[in-house]
Structures are given as structure tokens and as C-alpha cells.
C-alpha positions in Angstrom: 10.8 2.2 -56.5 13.2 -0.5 -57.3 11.8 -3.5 -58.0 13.9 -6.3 -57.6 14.6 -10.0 -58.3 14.5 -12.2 -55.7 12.7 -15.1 -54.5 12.0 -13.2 -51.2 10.7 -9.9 -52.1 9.7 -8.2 -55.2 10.1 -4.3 -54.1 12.2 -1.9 -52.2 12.1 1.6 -51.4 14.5 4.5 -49.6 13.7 7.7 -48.3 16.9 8.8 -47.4 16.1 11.9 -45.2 14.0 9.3 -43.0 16.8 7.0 -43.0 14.1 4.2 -43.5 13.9 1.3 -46.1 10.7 -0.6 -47.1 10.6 -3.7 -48.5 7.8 -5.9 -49.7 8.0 -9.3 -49.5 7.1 -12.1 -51.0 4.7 -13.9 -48.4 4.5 -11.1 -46.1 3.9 -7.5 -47.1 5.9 -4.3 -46.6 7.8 -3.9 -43.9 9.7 -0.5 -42.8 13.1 -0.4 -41.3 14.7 3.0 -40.0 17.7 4.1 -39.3 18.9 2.1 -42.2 22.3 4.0 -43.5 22.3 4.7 -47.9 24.9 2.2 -48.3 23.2 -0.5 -46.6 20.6 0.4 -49.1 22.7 0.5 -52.0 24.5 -2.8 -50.7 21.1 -4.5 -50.9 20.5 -3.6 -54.6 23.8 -5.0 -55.4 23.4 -8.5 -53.4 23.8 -11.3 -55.4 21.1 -12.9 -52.8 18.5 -10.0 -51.6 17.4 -12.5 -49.1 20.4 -13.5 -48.2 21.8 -9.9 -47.2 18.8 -9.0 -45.8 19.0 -12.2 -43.3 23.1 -11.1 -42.7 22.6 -7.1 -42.6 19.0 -5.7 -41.5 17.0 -8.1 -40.2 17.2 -7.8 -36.4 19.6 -4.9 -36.5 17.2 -2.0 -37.8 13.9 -0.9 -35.7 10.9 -2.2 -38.4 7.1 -1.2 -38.5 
């Protein structure tokens, strides 16, 4: 369980044979997104800006709980 630096969320979390991607948030919680592909994933760790990326590549494109 990754956690991360980032002024918008402090964890995140991949189950690859779900295809699902939690993150926790700042202000907000954990949130579950599926469908999410491994590189997506791997592209988030790597972000300069985690909020940023998330904003650009999963929010509003991935099904979240």
C-alpha cells in the first residue's frame, strides 16, 4: 500500500486481478475505481502532480464506489 505525497491524497492501492484502484484522499476518504488498467496505476505513482493526473486520467473516466 503505497503511500504517497501529495497534497490531495495520502494513499493508493491496486488489486490488479480486480482491475480496481483505491485511493484515499485528503478531505474525502477512499474512493474505488475499476476497470483501471496497471499502467494507469503505475503512471499515477510516477506523476509529478498525483492530483493533477488523477484530475487529467481517472476521474470521470473509471466507474468509482
Amino acid at each position: 500500500m503505497p503511500h504517497v505525497s501529495s497534497s490531495a491524497m495520502h494513499r493508493v492501492e491496486y488489486d490488479a486481478i480486480a482491475g480496481r484502484l483505491d485511493i484515499w484522499f485528503n478531505d474525502s476518504g477512499r474512493y474505488s475505481y475499476f476497470g483501471v488498467p496497471v499502467d494507469v496505476y503505475n503512471q499515477l505513482l510516477a506523476a509529478g502532480s498525483k492530483g493533477a493526473f488523477f484530475n487529467n486520467h481517472i476521474r470521470d473516466r473509471y466507474r468509482d464506489l
